[in-house]
C-alpha positions in Angstrom: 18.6 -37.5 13.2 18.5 -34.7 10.7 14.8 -33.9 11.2 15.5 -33.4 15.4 18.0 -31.7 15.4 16.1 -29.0 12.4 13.1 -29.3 15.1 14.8 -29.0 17.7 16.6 -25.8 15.7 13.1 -24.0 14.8 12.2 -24.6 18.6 14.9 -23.3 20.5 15.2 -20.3 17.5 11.3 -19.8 18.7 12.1 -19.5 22.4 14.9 -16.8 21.4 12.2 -14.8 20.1 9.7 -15.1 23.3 13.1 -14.5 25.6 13.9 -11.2 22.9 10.3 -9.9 23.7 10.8 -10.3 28.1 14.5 -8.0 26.6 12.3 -5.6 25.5 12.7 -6.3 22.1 9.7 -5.3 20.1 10.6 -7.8 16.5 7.0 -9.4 15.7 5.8 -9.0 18.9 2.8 -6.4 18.2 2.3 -9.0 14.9 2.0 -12.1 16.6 -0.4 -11.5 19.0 -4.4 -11.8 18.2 -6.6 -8.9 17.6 -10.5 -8.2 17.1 -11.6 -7.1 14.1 -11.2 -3.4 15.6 -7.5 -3.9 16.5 -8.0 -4.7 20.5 -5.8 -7.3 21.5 -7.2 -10.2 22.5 -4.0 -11.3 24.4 -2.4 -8.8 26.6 1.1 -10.6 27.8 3.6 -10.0 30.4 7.0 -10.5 30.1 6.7 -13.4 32.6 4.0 -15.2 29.8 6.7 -14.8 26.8 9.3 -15.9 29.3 7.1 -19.3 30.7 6.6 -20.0 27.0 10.7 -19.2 25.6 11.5 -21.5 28.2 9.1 -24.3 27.3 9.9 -24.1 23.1 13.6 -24.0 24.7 12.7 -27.1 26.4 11.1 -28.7 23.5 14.1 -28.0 21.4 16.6 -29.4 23.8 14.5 -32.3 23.9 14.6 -32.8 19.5 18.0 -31.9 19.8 19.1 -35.0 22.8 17.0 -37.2 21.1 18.2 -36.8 17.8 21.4 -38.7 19.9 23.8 -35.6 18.4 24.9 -34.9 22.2 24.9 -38.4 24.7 22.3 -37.9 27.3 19.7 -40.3 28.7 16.4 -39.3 29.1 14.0 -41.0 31.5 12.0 -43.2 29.0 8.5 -41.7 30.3 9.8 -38.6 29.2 10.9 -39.9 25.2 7.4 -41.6 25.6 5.5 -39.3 26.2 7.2 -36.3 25.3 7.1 -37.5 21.8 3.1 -37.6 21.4 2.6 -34.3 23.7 5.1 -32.1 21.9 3.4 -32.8 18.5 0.1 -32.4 19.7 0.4 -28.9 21.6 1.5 -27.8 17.9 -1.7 -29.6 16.0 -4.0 -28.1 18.4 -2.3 -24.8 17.8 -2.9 -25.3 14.1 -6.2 -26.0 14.4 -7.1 -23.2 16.8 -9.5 -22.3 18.9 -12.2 -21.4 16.0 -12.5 -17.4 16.5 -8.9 -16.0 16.5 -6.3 -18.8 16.0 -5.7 -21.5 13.7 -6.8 -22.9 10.7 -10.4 -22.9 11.3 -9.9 -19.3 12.3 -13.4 -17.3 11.9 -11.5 -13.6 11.9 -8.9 -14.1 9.0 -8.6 -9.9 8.0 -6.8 -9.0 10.5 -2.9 -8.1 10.6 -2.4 -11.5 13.1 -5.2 -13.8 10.8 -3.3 -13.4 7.5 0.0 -14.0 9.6 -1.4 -16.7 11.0 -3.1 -18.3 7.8 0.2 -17.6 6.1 2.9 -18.1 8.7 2.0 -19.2 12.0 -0.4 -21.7 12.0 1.3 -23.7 9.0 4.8 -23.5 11.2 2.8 -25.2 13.9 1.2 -27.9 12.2 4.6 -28.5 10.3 6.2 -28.9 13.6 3.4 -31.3 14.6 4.0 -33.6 11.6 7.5 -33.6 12.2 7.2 -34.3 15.6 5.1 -36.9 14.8 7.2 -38.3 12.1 10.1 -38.4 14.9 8.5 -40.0 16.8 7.1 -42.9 14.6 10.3 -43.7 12.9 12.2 -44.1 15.7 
């Protein structure tokens, strides 16, 4: 129960940061998004792209937080199924990366975003994945 509801904390925290960036707000976003090594950005988001993705790590959060039985809802059991293997694997993909600018295995590490990302992002996501996945398998 503890570690959904601290998932399901971190996730809906994270969509409160994508939803402060369709605001306006400007608090990491410039950090958080790829560059090349000559400071283009690689991604160049809309406010409708940080809002798709507050509302999905919203989602995901609500979903920790219901299933970690703190507030009495039923889910459809196809969605406990397999929202409890997709969840954690969105985040261990993320964590790995795609081999250039994200992840792990990140070839371009110098860069403001790559030493965020070595540090910070990528070892929140595959923490999330392991939890996930540790929800999921205990329960």
């Amino acid at each position: 129960m503890i570690l959904s509801i601290l998932l399901g904390i971190i996730l809906i925290g994270l969509g409160l940061i994508h939803f402060n960036w369709v605001m306006g707000g400007k608090f990491g976003f410039s950090e958080s998004l790829p560059t090349k090594e000559n400071g283009e950005r690689v991604l160049n988001p809309k406010k409708i792209d940080s809002a798709i993705v507050g509302i999905g790590l919203t989602i995901f959060g609500i979903f920790y937080v219901l299933k970690s039985g703190l507030i009495e809802y039923s889910l459809p059991a196809w969605i406990i199924k397999y929202g409890s293997w997709i969840i954690p694997i969105i985040f261990l993909l993320r964590a790995i990366g795609e081999f250039r600018y994200v992840g792990f295995f990140k070839s371009i590490k110098t860069t403001e975003f790559g030493k965020l990302d070595t540090k910070l992002f990528s070892p929140l996501c595959l923490a999330i994945g392991i939890l996930g996945l540790i929800i999921h398998l205990v329960k």
